[in-house]
C-alpha positions as CSV (number, residue, x, y, z in Angstrom):
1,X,-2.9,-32.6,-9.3
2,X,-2.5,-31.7,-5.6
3,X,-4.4,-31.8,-3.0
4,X,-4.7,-29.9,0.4
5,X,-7.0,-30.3,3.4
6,X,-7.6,-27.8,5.7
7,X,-9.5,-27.3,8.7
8,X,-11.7,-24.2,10.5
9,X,-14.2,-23.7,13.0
10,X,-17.2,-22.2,13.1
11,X,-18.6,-20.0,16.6
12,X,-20.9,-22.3,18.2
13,X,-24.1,-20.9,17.5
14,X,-26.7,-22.8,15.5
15,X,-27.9,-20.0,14.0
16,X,-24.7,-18.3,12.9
17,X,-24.1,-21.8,11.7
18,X,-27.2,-21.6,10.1
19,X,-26.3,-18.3,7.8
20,X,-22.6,-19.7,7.4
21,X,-24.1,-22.7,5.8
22,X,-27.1,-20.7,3.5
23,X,-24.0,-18.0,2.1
24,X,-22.2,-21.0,0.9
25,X,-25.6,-22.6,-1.1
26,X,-24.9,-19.3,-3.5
27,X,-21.4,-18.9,-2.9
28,X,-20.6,-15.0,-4.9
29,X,-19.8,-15.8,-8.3
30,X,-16.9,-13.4,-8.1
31,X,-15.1,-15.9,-5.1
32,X,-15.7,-18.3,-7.5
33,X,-13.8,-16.8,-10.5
34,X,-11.6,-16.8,-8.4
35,X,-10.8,-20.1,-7.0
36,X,-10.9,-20.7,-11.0
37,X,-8.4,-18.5,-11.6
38,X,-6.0,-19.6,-9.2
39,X,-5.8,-23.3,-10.4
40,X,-8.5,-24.4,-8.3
41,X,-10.3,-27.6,-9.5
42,X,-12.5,-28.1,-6.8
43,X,-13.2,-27.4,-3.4
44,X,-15.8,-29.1,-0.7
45,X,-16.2,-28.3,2.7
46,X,-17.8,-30.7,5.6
47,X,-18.5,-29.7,8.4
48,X,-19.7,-31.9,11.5
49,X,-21.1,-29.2,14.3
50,X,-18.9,-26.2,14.5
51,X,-15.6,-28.0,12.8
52,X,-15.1,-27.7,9.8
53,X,-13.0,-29.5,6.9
54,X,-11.9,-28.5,3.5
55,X,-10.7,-30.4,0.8
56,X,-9.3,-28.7,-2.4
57,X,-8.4,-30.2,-5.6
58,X,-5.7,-28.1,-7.4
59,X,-3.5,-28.1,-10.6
60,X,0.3,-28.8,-10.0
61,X,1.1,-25.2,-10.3
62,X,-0.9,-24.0,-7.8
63,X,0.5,-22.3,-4.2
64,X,-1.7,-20.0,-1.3
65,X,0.9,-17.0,-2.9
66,X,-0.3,-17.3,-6.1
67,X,-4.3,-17.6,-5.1
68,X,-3.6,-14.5,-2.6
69,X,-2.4,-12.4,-6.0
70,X,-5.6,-13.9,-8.2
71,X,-7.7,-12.9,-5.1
72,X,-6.3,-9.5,-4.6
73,X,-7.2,-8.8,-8.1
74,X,-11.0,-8.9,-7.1
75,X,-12.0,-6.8,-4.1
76,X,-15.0,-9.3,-3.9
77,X,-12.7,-11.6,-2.3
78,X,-11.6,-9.3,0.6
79,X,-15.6,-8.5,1.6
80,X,-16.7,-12.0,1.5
81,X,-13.0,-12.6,3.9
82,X,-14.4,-10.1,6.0
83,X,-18.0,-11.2,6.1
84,X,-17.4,-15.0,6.6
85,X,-15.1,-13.9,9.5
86,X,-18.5,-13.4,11.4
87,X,-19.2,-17.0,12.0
88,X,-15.6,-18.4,11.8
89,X,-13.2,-18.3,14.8
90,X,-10.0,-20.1,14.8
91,X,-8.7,-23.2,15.8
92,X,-7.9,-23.2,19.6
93,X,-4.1,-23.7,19.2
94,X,-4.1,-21.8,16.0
95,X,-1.5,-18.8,16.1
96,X,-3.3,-14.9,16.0
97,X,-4.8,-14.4,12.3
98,X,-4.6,-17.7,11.3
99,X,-7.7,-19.0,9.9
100,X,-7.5,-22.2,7.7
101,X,-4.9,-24.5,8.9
102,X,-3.5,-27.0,6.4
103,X,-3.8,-30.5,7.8
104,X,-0.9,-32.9,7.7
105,X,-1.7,-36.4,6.1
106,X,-1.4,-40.1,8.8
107,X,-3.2,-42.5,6.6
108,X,-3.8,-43.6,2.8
109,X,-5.6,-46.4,1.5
């Protein structure tokens, strides 16, 4: 099993917040299949204000190529991209169209 944490933020605007947070109460079953499909055994994301924090779960198989092939299979995936793109902005040191950035590990217990 592998494990990746990534990080995003959200525009600063409680109610754009607001929406960002309701979409992902009834997250498209499609986008779901999806992160199935790609060897994704589970995903949370935290968020404290307008940062946010994502933890996925995956098999030992699994890379960002290969869940960008299972995602182009369902145009779902490209809408919702699009859509959640509304409330997200990037990192401030982030480079242009990067959104998610994979976090580097400094501590275990």
């Amino acid at each position: 099993m592998k494990r990746y944490c990534l990080a995003l933020d959200l525009k600063d605007d409680p109610e754009l917040i607001k929406a960002y947070d309701d979409y992902h109460k009834a997250v498209w079953p499609e986008i779901l299949q999806s992160l199935r499909e790609s060897g994704i055994k589970d995903m949370e994301i935290y968020r404290v204000r307008n940062r946010m924090f994502m933890i996925i779960d995956a098999d030992d198989d699994f890379s960002f190529e290969k869940k960008a092939k299972v995602d182009a299979k369902y145009p779902e995936n490209e809408k919702w991209e699009v859509l959640m793109w509304k409330y997200q902005q990037a990192l401030p040191f982030a480079k242009p169209g990067e959104k998610w950035m994979l976090m580097e590990k400094v501590f275990q217990l």
